[in-house]
mmCIF file as gemmi writes it, N, C-alpha and C atoms, coordinates in Angstrom:
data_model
loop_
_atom_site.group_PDB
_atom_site.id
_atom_site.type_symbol
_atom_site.label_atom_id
_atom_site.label_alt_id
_atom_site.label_comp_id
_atom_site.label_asym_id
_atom_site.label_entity_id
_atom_site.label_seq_id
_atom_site.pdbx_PDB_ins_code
_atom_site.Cartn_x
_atom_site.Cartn_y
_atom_site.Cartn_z
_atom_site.occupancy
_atom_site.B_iso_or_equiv
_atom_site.pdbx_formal_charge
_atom_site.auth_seq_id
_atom_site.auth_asym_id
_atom_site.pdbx_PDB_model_num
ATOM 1 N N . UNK Axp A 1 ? -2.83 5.99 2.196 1 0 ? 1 A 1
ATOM 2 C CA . UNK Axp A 1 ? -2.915 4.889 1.254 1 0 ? 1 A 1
ATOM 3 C C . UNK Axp A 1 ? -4.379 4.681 0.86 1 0 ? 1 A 1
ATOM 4 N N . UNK Axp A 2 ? -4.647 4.415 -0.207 1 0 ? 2 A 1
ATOM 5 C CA . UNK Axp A 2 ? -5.928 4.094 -0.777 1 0 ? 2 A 1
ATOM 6 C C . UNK Axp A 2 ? -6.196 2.706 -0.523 1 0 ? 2 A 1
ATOM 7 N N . UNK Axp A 3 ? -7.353 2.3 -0.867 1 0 ? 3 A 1
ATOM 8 C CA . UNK Axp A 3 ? -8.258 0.909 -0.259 1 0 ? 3 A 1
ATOM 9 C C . UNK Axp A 3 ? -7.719 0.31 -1.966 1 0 ? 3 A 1
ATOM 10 N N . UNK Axp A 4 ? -7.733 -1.027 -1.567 1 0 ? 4 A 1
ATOM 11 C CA . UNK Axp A 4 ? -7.628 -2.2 -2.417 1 0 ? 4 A 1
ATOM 12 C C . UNK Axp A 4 ? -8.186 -3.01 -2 1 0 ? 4 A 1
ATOM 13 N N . UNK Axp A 5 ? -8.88 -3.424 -3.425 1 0 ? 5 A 1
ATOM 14 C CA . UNK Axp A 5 ? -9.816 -4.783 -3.277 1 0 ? 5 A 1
ATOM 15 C C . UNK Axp A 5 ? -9.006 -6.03 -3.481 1 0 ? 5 A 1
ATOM 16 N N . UNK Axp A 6 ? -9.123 -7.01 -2.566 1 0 ? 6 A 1
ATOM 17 C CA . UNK Axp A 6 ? -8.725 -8.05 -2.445 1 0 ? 6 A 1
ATOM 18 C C . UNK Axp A 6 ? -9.811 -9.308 -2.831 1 0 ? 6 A 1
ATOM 19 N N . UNK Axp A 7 ? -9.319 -10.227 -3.344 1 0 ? 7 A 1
ATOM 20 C CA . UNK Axp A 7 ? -10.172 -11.711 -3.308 1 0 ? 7 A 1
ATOM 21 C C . UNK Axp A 7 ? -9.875 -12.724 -2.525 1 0 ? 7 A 1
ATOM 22 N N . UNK Axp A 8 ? -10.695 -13.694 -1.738 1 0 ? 8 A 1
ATOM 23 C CA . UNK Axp A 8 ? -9.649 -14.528 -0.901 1 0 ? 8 A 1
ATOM 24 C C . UNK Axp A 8 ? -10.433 -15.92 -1.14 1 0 ? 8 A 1
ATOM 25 N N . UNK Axp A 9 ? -9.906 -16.849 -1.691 1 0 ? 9 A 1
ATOM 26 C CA . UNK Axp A 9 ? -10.439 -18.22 -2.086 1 0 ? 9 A 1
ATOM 27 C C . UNK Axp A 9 ? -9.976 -19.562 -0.657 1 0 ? 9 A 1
ATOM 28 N N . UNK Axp A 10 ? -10.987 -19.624 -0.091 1 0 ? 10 A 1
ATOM 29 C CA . UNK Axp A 10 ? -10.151 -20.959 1.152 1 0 ? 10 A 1
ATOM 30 C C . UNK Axp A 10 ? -11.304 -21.897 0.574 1 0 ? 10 A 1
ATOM 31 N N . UNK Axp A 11 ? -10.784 -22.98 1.08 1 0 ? 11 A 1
ATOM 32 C CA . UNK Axp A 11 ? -11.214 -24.719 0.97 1 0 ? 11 A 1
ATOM 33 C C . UNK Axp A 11 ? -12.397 -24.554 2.075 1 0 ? 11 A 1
ATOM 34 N N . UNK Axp A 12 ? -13.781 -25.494 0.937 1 0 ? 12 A 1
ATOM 35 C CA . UNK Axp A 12 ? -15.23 -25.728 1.954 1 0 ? 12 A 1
ATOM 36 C C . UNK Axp A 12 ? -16.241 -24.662 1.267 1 0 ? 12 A 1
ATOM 37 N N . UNK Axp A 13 ? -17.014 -25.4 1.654 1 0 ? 13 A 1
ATOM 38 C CA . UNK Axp A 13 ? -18.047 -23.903 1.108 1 0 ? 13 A 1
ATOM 39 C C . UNK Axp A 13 ? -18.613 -23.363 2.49 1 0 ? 13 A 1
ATOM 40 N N . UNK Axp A 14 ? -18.781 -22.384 2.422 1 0 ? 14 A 1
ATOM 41 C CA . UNK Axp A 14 ? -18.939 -21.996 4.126 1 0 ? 14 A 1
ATOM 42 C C . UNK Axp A 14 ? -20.701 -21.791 4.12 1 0 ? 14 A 1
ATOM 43 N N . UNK Axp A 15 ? -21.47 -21.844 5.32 1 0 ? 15 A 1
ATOM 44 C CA . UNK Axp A 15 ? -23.219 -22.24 5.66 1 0 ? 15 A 1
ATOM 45 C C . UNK Axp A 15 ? -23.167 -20.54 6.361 1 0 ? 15 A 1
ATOM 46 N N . UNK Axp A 16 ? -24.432 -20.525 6.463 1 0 ? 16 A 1
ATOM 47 C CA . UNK Axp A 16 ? -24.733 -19.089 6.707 1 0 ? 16 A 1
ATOM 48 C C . UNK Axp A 16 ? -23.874 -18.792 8.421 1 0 ? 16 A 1
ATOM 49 N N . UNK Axp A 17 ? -23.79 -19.917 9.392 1 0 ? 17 A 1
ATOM 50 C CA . UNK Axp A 17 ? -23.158 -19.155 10.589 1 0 ? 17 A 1
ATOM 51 C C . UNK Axp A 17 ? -21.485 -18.713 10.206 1 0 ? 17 A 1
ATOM 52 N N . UNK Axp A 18 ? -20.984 -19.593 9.082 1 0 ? 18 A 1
ATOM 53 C CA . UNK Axp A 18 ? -19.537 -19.235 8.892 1 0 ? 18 A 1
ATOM 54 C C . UNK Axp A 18 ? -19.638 -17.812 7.927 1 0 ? 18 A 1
ATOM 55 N N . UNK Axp A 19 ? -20.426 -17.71 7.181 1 0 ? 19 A 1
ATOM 56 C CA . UNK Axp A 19 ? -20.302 -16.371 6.122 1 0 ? 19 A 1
ATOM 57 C C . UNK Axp A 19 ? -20.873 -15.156 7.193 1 0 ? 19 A 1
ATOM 58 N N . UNK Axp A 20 ? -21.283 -15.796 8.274 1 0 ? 20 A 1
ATOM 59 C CA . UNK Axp A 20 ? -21.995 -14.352 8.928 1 0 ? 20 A 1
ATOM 60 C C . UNK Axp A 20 ? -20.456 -14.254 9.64 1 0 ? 20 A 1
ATOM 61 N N . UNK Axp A 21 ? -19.572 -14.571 9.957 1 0 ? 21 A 1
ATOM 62 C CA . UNK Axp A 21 ? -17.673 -14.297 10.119 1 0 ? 21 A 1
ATOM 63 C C . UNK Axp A 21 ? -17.832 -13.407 9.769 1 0 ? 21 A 1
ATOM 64 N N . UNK Axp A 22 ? -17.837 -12.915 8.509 1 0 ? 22 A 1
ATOM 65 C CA . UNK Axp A 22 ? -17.33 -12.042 7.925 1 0 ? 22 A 1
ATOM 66 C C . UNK Axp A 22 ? -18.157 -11.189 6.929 1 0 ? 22 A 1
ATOM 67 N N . UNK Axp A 23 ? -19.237 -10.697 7.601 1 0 ? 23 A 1
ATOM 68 C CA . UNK Axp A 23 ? -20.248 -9.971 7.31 1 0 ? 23 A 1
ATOM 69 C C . UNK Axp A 23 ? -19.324 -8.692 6.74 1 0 ? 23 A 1
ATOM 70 N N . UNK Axp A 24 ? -18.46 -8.29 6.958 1 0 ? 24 A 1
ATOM 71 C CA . UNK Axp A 24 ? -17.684 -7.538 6.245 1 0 ? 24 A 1
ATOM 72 C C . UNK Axp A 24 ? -17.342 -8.095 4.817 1 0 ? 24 A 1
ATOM 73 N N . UNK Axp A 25 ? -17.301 -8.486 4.322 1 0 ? 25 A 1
ATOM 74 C CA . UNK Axp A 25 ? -16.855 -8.899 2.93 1 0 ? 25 A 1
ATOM 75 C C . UNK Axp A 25 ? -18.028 -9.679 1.886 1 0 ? 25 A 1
ATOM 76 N N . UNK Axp A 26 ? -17.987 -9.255 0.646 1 0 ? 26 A 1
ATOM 77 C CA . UNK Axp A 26 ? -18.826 -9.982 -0.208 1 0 ? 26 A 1
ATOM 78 C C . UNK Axp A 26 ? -18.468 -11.477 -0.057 1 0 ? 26 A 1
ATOM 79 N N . UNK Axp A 27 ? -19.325 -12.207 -0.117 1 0 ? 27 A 1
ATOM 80 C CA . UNK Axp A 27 ? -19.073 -13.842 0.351 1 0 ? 27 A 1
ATOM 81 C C . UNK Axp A 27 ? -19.829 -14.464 -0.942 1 0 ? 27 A 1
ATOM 82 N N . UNK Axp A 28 ? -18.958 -15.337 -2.189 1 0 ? 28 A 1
ATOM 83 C CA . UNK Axp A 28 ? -19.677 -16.066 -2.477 1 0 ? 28 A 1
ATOM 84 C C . UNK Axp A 28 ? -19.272 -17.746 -2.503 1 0 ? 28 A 1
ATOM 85 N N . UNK Axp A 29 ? -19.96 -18.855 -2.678 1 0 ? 29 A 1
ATOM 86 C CA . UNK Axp A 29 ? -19.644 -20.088 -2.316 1 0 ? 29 A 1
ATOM 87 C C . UNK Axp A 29 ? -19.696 -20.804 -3.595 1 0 ? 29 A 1
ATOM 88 N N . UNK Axp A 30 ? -18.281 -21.439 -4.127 1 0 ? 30 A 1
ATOM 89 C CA . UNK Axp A 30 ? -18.961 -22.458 -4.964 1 0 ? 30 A 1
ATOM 90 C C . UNK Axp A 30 ? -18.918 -23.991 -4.63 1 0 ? 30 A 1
ATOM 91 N N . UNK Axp A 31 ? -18.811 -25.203 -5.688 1 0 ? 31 A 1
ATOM 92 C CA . UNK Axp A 31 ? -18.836 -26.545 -5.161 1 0 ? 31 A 1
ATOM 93 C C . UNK Axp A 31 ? -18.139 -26.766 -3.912 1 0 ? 31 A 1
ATOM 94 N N . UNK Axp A 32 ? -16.859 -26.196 -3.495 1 0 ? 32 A 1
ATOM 95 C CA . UNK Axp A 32 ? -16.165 -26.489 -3.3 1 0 ? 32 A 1
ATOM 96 C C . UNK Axp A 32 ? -15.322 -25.845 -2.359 1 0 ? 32 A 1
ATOM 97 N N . UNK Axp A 33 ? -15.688 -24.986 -2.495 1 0 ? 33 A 1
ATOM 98 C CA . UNK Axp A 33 ? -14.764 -23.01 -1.927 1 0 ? 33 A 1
ATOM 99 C C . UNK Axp A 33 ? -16.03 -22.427 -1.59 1 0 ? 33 A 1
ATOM 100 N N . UNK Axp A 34 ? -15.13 -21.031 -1.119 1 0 ? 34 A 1
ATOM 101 C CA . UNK Axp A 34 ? -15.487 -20.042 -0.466 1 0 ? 34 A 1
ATOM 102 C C . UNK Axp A 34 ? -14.772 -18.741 -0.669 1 0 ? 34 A 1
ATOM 103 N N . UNK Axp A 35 ? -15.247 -17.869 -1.592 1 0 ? 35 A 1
ATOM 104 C CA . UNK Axp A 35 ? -14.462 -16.517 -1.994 1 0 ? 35 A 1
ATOM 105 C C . UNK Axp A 35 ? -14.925 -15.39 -1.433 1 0 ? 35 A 1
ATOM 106 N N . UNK Axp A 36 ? -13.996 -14.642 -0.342 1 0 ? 36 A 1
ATOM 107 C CA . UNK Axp A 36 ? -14.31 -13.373 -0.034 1 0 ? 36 A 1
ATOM 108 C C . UNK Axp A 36 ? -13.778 -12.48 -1.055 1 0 ? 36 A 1
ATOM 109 N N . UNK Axp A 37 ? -14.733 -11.48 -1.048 1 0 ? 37 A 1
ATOM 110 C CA . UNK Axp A 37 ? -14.253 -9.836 -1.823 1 0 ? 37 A 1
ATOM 111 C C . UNK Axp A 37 ? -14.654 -8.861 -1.077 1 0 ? 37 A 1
ATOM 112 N N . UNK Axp A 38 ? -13.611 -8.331 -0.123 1 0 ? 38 A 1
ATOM 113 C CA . UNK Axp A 38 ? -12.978 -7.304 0.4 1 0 ? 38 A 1
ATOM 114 C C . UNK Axp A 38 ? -12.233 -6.231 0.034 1 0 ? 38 A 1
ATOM 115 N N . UNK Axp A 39 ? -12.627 -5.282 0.251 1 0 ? 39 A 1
ATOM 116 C CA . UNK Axp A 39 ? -12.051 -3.422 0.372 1 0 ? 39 A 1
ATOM 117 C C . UNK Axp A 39 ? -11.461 -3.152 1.585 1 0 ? 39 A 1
ATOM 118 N N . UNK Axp A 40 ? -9.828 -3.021 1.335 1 0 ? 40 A 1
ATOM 119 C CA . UNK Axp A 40 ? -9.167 -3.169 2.607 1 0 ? 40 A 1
ATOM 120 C C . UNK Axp A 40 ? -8.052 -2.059 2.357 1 0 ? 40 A 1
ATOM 121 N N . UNK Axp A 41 ? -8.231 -1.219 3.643 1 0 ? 41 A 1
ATOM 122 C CA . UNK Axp A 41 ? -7.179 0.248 3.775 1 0 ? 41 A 1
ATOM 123 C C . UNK Axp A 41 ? -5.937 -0.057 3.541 1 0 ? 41 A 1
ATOM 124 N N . UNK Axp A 42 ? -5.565 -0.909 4.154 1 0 ? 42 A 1
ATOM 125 C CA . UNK Axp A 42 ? -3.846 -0.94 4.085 1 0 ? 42 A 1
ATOM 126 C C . UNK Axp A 42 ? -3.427 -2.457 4.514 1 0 ? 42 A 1
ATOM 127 N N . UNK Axp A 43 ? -2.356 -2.778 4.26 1 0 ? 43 A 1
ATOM 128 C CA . UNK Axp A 43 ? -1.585 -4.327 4.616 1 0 ? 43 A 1
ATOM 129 C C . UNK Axp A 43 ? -2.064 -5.062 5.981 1 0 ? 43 A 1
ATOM 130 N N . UNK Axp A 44 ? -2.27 -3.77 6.582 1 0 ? 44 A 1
ATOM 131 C CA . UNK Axp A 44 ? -2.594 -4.159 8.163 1 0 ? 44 A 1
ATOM 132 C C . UNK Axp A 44 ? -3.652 -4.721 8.287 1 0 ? 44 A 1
ATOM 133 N N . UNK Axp A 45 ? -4.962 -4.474 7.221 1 0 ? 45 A 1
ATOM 134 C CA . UNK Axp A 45 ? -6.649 -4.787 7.015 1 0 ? 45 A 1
ATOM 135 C C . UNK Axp A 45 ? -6.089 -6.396 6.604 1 0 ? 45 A 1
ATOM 136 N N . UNK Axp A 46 ? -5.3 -6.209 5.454 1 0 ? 46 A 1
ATOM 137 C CA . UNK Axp A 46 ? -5.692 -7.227 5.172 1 0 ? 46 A 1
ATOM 138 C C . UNK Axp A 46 ? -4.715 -8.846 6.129 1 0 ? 46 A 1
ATOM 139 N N . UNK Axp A 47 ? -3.647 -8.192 6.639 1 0 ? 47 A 1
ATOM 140 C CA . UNK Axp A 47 ? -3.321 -9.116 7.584 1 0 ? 47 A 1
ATOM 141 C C . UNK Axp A 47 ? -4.261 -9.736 8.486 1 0 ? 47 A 1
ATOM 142 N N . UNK Axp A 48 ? -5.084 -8.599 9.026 1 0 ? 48 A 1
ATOM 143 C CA . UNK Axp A 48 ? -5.89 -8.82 9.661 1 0 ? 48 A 1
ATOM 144 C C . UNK Axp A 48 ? -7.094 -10.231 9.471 1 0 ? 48 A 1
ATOM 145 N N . UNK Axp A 49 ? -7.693 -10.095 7.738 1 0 ? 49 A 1
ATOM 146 C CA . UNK Axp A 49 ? -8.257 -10.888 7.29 1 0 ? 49 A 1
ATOM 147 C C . UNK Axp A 49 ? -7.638 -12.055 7.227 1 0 ? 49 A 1
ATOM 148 N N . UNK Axp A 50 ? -6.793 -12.268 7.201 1 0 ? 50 A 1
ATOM 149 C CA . UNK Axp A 50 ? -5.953 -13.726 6.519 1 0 ? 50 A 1
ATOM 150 C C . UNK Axp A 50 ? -5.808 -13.894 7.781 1 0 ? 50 A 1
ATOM 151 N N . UNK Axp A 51 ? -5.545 -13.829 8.951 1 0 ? 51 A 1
ATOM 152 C CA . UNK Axp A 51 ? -5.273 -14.108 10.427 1 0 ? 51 A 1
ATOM 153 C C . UNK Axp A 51 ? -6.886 -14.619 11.399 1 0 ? 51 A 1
ATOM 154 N N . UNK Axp A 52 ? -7.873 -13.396 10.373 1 0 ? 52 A 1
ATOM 155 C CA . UNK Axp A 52 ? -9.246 -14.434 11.209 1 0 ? 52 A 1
ATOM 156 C C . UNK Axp A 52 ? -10.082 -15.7 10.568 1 0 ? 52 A 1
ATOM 157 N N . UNK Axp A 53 ? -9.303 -15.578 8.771 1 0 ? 53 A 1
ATOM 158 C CA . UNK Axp A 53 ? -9.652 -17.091 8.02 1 0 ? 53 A 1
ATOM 159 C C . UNK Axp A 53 ? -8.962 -17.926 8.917 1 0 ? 53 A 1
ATOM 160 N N . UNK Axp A 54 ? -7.7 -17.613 9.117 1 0 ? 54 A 1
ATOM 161 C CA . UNK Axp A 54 ? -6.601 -19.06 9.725 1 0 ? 54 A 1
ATOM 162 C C . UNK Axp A 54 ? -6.951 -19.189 11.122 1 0 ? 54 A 1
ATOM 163 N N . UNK Axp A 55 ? -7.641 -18.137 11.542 1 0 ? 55 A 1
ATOM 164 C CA . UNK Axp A 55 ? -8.051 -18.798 13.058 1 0 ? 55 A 1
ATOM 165 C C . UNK Axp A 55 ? -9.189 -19.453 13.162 1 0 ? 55 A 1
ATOM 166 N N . UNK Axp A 56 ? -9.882 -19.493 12.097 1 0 ? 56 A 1
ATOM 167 C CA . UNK Axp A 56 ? -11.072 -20.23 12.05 1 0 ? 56 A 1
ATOM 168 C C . UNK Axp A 56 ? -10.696 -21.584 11.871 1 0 ? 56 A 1
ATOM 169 N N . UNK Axp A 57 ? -9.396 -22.017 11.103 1 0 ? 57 A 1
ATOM 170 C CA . UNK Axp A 57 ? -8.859 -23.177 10.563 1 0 ? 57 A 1
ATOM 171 C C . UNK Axp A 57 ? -8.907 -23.668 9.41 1 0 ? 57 A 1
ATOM 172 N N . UNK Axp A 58 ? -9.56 -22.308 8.147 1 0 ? 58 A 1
ATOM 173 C CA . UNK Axp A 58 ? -9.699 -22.434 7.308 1 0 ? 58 A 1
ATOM 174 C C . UNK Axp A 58 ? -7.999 -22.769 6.49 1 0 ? 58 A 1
ATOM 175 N N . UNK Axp A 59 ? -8.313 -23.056 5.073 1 0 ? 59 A 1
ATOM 176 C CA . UNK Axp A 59 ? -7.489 -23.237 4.154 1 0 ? 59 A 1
ATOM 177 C C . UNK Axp A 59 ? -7.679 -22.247 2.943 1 0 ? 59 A 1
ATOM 178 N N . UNK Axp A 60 ? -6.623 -21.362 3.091 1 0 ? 60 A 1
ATOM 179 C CA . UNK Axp A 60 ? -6.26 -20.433 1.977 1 0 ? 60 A 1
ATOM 180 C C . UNK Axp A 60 ? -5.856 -21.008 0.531 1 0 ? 60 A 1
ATOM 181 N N . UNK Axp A 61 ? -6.312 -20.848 -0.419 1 0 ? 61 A 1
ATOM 182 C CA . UNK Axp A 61 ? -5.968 -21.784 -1.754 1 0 ? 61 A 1
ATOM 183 C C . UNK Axp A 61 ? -5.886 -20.891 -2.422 1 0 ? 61 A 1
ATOM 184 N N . UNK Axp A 62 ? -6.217 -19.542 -2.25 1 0 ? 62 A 1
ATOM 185 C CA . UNK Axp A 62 ? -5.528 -18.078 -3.293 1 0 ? 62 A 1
ATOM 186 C C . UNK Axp A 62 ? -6.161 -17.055 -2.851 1 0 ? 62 A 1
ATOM 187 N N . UNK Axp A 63 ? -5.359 -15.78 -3.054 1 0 ? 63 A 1
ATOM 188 C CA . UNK Axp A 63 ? -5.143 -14.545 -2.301 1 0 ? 63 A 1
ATOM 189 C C . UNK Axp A 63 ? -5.265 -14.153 -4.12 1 0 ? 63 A 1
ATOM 190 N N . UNK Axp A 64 ? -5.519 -12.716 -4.511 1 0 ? 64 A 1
ATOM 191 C CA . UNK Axp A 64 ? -5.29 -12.131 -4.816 1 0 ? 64 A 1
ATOM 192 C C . UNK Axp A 64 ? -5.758 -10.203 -5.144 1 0 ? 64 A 1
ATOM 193 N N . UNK Axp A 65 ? -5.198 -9.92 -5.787 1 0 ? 65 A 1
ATOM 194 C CA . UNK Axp A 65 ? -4.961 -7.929 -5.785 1 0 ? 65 A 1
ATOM 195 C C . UNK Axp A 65 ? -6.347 -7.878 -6.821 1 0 ? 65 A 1
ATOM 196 N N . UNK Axp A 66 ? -7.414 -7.443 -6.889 1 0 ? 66 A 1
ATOM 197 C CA . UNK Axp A 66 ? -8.305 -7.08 -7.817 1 0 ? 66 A 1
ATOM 198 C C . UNK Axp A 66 ? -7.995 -5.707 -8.541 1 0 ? 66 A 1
ATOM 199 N N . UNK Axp A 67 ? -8.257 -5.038 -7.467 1 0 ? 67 A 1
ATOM 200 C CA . UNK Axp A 67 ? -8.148 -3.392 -7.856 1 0 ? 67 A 1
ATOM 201 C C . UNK Axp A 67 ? -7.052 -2.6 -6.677 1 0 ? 67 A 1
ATOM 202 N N . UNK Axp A 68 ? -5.946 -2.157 -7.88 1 0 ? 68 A 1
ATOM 203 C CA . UNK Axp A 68 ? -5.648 -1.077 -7.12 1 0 ? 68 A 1
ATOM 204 C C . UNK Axp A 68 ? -6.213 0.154 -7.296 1 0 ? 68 A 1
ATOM 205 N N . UNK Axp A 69 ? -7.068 0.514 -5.9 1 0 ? 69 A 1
ATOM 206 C CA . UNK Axp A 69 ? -7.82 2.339 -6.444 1 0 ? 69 A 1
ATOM 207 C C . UNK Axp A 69 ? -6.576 3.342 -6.155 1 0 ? 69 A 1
ATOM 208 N N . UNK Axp A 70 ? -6.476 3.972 -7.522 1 0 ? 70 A 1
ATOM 209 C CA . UNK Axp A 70 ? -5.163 4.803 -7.271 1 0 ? 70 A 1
ATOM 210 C C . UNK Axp A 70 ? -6.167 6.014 -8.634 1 0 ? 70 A 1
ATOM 211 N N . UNK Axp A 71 ? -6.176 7.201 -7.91 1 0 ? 71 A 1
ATOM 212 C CA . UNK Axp A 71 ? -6.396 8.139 -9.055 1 0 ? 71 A 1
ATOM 213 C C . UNK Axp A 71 ? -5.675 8.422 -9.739 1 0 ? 71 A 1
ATOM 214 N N . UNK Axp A 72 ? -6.572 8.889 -11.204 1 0 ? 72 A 1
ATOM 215 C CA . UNK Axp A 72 ? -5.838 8.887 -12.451 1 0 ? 72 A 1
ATOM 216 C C . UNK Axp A 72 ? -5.113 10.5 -12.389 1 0 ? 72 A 1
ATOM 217 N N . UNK Axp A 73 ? -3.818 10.487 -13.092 1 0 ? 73 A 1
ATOM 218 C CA . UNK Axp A 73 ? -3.172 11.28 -13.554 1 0 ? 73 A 1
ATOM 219 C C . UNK Axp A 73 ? -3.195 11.827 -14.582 1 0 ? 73 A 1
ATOM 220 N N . UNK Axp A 74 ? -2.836 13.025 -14.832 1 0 ? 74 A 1
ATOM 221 C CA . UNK Axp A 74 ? -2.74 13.147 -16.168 1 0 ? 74 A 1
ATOM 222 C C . UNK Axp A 74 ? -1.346 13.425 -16.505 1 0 ? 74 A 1
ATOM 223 N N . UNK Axp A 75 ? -1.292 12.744 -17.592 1 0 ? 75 A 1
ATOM 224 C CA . UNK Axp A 75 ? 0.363 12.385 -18.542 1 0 ? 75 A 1
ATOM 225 C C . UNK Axp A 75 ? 0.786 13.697 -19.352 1 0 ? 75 A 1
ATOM 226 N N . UNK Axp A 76 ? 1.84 14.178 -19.407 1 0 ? 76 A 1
ATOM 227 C CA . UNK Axp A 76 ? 1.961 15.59 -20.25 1 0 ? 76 A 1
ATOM 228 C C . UNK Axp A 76 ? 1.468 15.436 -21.708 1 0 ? 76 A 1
ATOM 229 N N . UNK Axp A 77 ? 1.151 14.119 -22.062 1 0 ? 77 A 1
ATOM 230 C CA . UNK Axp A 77 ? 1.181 14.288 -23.548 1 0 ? 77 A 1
ATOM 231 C C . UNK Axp A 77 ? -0.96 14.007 -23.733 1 0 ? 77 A 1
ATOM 232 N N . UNK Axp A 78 ? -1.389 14.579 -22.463 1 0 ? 78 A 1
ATOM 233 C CA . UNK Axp A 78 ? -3.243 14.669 -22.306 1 0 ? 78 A 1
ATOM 234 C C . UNK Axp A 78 ? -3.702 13.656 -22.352 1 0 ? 78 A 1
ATOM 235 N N . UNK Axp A 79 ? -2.865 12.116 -21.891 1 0 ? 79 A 1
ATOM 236 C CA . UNK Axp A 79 ? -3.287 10.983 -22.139 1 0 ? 79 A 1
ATOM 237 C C . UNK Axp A 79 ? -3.131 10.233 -20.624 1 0 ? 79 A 1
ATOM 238 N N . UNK Axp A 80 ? -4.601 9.74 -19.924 1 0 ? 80 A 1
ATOM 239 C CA . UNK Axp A 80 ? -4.673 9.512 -18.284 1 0 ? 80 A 1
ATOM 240 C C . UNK Axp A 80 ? -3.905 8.428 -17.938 1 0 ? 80 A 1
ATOM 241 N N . UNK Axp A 81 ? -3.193 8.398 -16.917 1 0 ? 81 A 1
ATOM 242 C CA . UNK Axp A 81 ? -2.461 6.99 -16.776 1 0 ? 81 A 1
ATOM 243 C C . UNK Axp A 81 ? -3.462 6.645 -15.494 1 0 ? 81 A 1
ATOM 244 N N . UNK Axp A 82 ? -2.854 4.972 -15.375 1 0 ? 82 A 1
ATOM 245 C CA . UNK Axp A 82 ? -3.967 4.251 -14.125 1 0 ? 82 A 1
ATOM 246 C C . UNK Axp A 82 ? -2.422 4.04 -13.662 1 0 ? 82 A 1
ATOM 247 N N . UNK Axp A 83 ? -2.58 3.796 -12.087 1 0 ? 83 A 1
ATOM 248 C CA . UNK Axp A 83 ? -1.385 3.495 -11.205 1 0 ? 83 A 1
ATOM 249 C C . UNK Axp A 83 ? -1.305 2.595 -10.872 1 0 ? 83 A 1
């Protein structure tokens, strides 16, 4: 399986000892929140992530799929499809 980038939005803005959590993931903070952007192998990565936000006691307020990396094909008619 190929890596997919994920986004993960929880409640708070997190201070440098909470963003160093997750020194794995791009961390940015706004008023209010806290958005990780993560590159994650398979379902299992990202279970993983959503299991060490909620053990922190954070609040998840949106998950979502950025990129699926899937290489391009080529279509019989010489025109590339994305997957």
């Amino acid at each position: 399986m190929l890596p997919r980038t994920y986004e993960i939005t929880f409640t708070g803005r997190a201070d440098r000892t909470l963003c160093a959590q997750f020194d794995d993931c791009k961390v940015t903070t706004g008023l209010c929140t806290t958005t990780l952007r993560a590159e994650l192998a398979d379902h299992a990565a990202l279970s993983g992530l959503v299991q060490r936000i909620a053990g922190l006691g954070l609040e998840i307020t949106h998950l979502r799929l950025l990129c699926h990396n899937q290489p391009h094909s080529q279509e019989p008619n010489g025109v590339s499809g994305v997957g």
